[in-house]
Structure formats: structure tokens, C-alpha cells
N, C-alpha and C positions, 0 to 999 in steps of 0.2 A: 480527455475531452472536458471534462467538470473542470480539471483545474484551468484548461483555457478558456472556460468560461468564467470562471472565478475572475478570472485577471482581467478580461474581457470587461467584464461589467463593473471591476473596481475601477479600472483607465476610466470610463463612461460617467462611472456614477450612480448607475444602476443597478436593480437587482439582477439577480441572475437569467431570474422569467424573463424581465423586461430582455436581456442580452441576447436571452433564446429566437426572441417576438421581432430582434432587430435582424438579427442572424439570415431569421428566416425571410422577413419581409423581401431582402436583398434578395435575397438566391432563387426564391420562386420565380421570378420574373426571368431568368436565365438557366440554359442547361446547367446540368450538371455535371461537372467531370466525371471521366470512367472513372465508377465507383472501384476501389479498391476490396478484396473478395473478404466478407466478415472474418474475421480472425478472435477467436475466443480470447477470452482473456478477463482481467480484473472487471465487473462491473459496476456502475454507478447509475441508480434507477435514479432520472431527474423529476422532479415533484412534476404533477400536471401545471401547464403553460396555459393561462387563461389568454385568449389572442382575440381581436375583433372579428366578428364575425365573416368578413371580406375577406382575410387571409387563410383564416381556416377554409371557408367556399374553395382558394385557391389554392390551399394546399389537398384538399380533398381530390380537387379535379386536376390535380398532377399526377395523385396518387392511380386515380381511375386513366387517363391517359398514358400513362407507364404499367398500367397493371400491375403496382407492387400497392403494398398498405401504406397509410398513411404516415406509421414508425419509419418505413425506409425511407420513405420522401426526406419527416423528418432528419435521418441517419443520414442522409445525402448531406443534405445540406448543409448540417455540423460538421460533417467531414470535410466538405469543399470548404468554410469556414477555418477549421486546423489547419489545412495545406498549405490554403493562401498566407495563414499569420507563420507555419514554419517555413515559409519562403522569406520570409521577411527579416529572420533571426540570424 
């Protein structure tokens, strides 16, 4: 997930946050695909994502509307993110 965000934000030109902040903007606004079930594995903790305040509101009240924490909202949305670009490859 880090490296396709890496790549992600170097296509763009951004930082990584920013790529997070774009990621996300997108996907709140639409379901989310079945999540696929957490699978342990190598981790990469991503620094905190400073986001305007509107989005976090909105990712808050996805997280409360799904009754999961705000990480999985997050976690969603990265993942639906990966899927779409490894459909693309």
C-alpha cells in the first residue's frame, strides 16, 4: 500500500499526505467495495494525514455510520484505491 502510494503521489507530484487526502476525498463520497478480510502481514505505519476539516467530519461520520473506527474507513478506502490501480496494470 505505501509503495502505491509512493508512485501515486510521484505521478501527481505530491506528497504522500497529500495523495492520502486525495485518495480519500474520492472514495468517501461512494461505497466502498466488499472489503477484503485483513490479512496480517509486512506493516507500514503511515505518518498522521493532516486533512481539512470537512473530510475528516466526513470520514468520522462514515466511520459512525458503518460502526467500524475511523482506521478501517481509512483501510477501505486505500484498499478500494490499490484495486482500482491493480486493475489497471
Amino acid at each position: 500500500m505505501h509503495q502505491a502510494l509512493q508512485v501515486q503521489a510521484s505521478t501527481a507530484g505530491v506528497t504522500i499526505a497529500e495523495a492520502v487526502r486525495q485518495v480519500l476525498t474520492r472514495a468517501i463520497a461512494k461505497p466502498f467495495s466488499q472489503s477484503k478480510p485483513f490479512e496480517p502481514g509486512a506493516r507500514v505505519a503511515l505518518a498522521p494525514v493532516s486533512a481539512p476539516a470537512d473530510l475528516v467530519g466526513k470520514v468520522k461520520a462514515r466511520a459512525a455510520r458503518e460502526q467500524v473506527s475511523v482506521a478501517e474507513v481509512v483501510r477501505r478506502a486505500l484498499n478500494d484505491f490499490l484495486n482500482l490501480n491493480e486493475g489497471r496494470e
